[in-house]
N, C-alpha and C positions, 0 to 999 in steps of 0.2 A: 660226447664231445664233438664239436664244431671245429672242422681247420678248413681254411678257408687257402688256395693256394693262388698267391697275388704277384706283381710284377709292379713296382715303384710307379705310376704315374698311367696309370692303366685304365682308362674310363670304366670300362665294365666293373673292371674291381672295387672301385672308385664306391660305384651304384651299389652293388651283393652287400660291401661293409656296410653300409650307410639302411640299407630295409634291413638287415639283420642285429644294427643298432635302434631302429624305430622298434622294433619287434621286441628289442631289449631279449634277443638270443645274443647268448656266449660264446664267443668262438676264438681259438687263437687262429694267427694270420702265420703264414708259412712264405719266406722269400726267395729261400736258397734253390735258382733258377736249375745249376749243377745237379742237385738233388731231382730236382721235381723231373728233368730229360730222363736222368735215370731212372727212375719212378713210372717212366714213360707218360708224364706227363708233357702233351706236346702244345699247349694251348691254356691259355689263361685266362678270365678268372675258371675254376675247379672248387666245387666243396666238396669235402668229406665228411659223414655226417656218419660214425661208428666205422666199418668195412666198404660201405657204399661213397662209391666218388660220383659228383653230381657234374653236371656241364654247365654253362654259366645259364641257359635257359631251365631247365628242370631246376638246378639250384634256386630261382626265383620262383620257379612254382612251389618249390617245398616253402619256400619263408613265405610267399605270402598264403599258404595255406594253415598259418600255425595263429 
């Protein structure tokens, strides 16, 4: 499973959805910004892809690798 962790209006995020819908990969999109600090996630876009959290550059190389 794909979670993709986004922020409302967010170019980068914007881009990840969008090659990971040409790719026609699955993924749910994650917003609750509260969470994600906790999470220690400190920056956005992030995928998750199983236990592995991607940064918005490796995330793009994992999708266009598939």
């Amino acid at each position: 499973m794909i979670t993709v962790y986004a922020k409302e209006g967010c170019p980068k995020c914007r881009v990840l959805k969008l090659k990971l819908n040409q790719k026609n990969l699955e993924f749910q999109e994650f917003n609750d910004m509260d969470a994600m600090i906790a999470m220690g996630i400190k920056s956005v876009p992030q995928m998750k892809v199983d236990d592995k959290l991607y940064s918005f550059e490796e995330a793009i190389k994992y999708v266009n690798e598939r």
